[in-house]
N, C-alpha and C positions, 0 to 999 in steps of 0.2 A: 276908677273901674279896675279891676282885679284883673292880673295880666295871666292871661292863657301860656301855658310850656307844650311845647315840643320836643319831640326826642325820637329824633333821625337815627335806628339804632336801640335795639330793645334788650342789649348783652349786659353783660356784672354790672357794669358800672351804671350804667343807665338803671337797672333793676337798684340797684343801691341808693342813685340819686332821691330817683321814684318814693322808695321806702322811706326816707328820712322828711320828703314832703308831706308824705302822707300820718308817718307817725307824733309828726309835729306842728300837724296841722295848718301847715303855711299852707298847701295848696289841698285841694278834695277834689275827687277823683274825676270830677267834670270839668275838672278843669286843666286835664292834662292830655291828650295827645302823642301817640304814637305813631311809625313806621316803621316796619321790617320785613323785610324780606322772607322770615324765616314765621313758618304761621307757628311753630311751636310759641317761640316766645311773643306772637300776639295772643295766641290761646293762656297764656297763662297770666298776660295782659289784662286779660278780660275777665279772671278771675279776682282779679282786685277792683274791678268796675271801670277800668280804664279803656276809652275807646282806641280805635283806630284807624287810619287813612289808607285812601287804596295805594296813594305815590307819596314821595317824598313831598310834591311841591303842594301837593292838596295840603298837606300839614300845615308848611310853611303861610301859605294863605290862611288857615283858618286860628293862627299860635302868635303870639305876641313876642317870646321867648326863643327860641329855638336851639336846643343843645346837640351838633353834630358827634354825639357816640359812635362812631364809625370807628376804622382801624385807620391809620396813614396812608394806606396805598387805595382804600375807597373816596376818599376823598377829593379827586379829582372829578370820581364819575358822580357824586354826591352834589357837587360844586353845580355840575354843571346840567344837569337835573333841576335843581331847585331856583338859578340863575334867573329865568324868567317870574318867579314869584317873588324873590326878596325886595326891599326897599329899603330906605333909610328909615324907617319907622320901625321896623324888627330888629331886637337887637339878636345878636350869634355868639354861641358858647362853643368852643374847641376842648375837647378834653385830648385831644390825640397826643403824645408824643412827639416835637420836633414841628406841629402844626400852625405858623403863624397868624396872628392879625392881619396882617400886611396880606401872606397866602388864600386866606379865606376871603378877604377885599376883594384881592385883585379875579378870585375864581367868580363870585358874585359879581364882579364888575360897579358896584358901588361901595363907598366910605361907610359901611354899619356900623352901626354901634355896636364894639364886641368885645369879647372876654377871655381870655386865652388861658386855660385852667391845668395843672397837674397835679390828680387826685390818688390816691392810691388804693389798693384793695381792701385795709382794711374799712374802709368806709359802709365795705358791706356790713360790717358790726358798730354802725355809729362811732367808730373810733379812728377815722380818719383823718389820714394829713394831707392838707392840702396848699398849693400852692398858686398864687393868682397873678396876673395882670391885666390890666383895664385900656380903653383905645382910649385917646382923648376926646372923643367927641361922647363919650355914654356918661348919661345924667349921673347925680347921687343914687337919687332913689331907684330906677335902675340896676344900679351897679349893687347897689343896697339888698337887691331879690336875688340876684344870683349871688353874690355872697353868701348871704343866710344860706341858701339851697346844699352848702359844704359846710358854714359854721355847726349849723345845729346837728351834723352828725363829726362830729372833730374840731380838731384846729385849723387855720388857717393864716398863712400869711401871703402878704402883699409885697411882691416883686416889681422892679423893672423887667421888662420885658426879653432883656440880654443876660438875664439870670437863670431864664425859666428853660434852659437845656441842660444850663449846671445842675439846677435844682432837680432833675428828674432821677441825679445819683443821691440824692440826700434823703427824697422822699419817698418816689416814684417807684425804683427799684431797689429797696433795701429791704424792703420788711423779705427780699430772696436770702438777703445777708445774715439774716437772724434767723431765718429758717434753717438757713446751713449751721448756723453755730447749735443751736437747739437739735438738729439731728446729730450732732458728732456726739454730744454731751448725751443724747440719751442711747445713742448706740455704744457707749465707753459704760454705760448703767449694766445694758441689757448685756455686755460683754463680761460683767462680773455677778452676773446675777441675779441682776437688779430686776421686778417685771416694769416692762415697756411703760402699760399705760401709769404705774406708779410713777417711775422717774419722768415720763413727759409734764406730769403734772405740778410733782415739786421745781421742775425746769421751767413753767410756766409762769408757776405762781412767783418762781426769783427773779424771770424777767419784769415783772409786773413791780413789786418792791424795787430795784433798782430804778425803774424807771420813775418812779414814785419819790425818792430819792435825789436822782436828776433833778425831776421837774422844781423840789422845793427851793432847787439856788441858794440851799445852804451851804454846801460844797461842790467845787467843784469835780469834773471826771478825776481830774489828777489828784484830788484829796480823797476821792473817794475811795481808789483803787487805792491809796496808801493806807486807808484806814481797814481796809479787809487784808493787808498784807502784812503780818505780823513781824516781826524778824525771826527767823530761824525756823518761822514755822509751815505751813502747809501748801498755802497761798502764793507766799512767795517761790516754791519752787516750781509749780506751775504759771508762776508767771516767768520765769526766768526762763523756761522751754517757750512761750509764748514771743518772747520780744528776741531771745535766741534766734527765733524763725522768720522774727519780722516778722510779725501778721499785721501790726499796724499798719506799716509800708506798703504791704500786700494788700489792705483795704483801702487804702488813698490811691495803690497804684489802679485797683478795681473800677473805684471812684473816676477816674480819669479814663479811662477807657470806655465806662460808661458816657459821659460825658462826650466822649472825643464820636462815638457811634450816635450820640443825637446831634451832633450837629451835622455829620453825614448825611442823616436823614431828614436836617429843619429843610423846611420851605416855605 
């Protein structure tokens, strides 16, 4: 029998998840379940044919699945809400930042079967990165539904579970990292002349090729960047103000501070 989702939490991520069920046909629209607080986004909920619950725990009783979209700091009041409805027979999705297994157990008061996930934004465009880990008591197949639920809108990899804080500087918060670089580059455009949505676009399409690049593992970062650096010529002098300023440094050191603020906030 076809396992019913839940989704405590009807914001991006959840509207993204939503969308990538739906346009890839793993789940159809009756078979998905909502809760939130906020009636805009069940109104618009209901504009893709998805129902909705009057409380959290009504959900949880009637969803097989159940994806906690909440923020970190609702999640206690979330916990303890739905507490009286969970069982060992549902399994629990955490997309939160810094939000454990162990956390969501102990808030629920029994050993679920759960998943502890960090997805990122661009997932709202099927091109998300995602990154997971599994409790050990949750089946294959299972484990196999909420997988697909992130594979088929991006990649995804499978972590231990002491990874998935680091991980949220790799995945989580980066696509902020490339937004900053992509605004300097087209503000240094529009500073010479250049018009905005022109150069946003050739800045678009060259992250796009690079990454493309990357992915083939014909070279690596460090070949790659020597093969656009010519001697003597253009490349290399912007990279020579580049690595003058330490910005790698400055990106690992980001990386770590990222890092060092989720586990501040794991529980």
């Amino acid at each position: 029998m076809s396992k019913k989702i839940g989704f405590i939490g009807a914001g991006n991520m959840a509207t993204a998840i939503i969308g990538g069920l739906l346009k890839n046909k793993l789940k159809s629209s009756d078979e998905i379940l909502v809760f939130d607080l906020d009636e805009s986004k069940l109104s618009s909920m209901s504009e893709k044919g998805i129902s909705h619950t009057q409380t959290g725990a009504e959900l949880v009783q009637r969803t097989d699945i159940i994806v906690l979209a909440v923020k970190p700091q609702n999640y206690d009041e979330v916990l303890s809400e739905i507490k009286g409805s969970a069982d060992v027979n549902k399994i629990f999705v955490t997309i939160a930042a810094g939000i454990s297994i162990d956390y969501v157990r102990r808030g629920l008061g029994i050993d679920c079967p759960a998943v502890r996930v960090m997805p990122n934004t661009p997932l709202l465009l099927g091109k998300g990165a995602t990154a997971m880990c599994r409790s050990e008591n949750i089946n294959d197949e299972d484990f196999n539904e909420v997988y697909n639920m992130f594979a088929l809108s991006g990649e995804v990899a499978i972590l231990p579970e002491e990874q998935m804080n680091a991980v949220i500087a790799v995945n989580g918060s980066s696509p902020a990292y490339v937004y900053l670089f992509a605004k300097a580059m087209v503000d240094y455009a529009v500073s010479v002349g250049i018009d905005e949505k022109t150069a946003l676009r050739l800045v678009c399409k060259t992250f796009e090729g690079s990454a493309e690049m990357l992915r083939s593992g014909v070279d690596t970062p460090e070949e790659l960047i020597q093969k656009v650096c010519s001697k003597g010529g253009t490349t290399i002098e912007a990279m020579n103000v580049l690595n003058g300023r330490d910005v790698s440094g400055a990106i690992f050191d980001a990386m770590v501070a990222c890092t060092k603020r989720a586990n501040e906030l794991s529980k």
